[in-house]
C-alpha positions, 0 to 999 in steps of 0.5 A, a space after each residue: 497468494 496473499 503478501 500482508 506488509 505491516 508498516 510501522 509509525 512511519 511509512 517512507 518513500 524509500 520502503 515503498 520503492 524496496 517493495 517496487 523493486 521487489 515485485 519482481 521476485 515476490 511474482 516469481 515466488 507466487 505473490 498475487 496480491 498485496 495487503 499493505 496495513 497502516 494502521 499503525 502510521 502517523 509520520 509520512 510525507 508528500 513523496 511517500 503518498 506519491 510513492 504509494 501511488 506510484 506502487 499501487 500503479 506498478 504493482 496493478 500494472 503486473 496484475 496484482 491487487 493492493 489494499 491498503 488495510 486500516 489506515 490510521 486516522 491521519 493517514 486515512 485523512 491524508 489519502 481523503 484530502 489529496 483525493 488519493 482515497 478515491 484511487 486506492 482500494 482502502 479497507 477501514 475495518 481490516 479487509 482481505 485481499 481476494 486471490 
């Protein structure tokens, strides 16, 4: 079973760290994969990149895939910079999640 999350304009540190220790519950009730959209976000900081790194790294750990859908322009540029990009599946055109 697919989770789709919608952050809104701006993605934090401490709503990643939620989701993290969420995942315990969210396996046990099926949850196999993750679709994170950020279209929508414009306001973040070096601790949620991090952080999204870190929850990418532990969700994967546990067996599930993440996406991260559509990022928004700044952000999608944020994750090119820092060469996060290239350790994160991103779709740009709204992707799926396989199951």
């Amino acid at each position: 079973m697919i989770q789709r999350v919608e952050a809104g304009r701006e993605l934090s540190q401490s709503a990643l760290v939620q989701l993290s220790e969420s995942l315990p519950d969210l396996i046990g009730q099926g949850i196999t994969s993750f679709c994170v959209d950020t279209s929508s976000v414009i306001e973040f900081d070096s601790l949620t990149l991090e952080a999204l790194l870190e929850f990418d790294a532990l969700a994967k750990s546990r067996g599930l895939k993440v996406l991260i859908d559509r990022p928004s322009a700044v952000f999608s540029q944020a994750l090119r910079i820092t060469g996060l990009a290239e350790h994160l599946d991103l779709s740009e055109v709204g992707g799926t999640v396989e199951s």
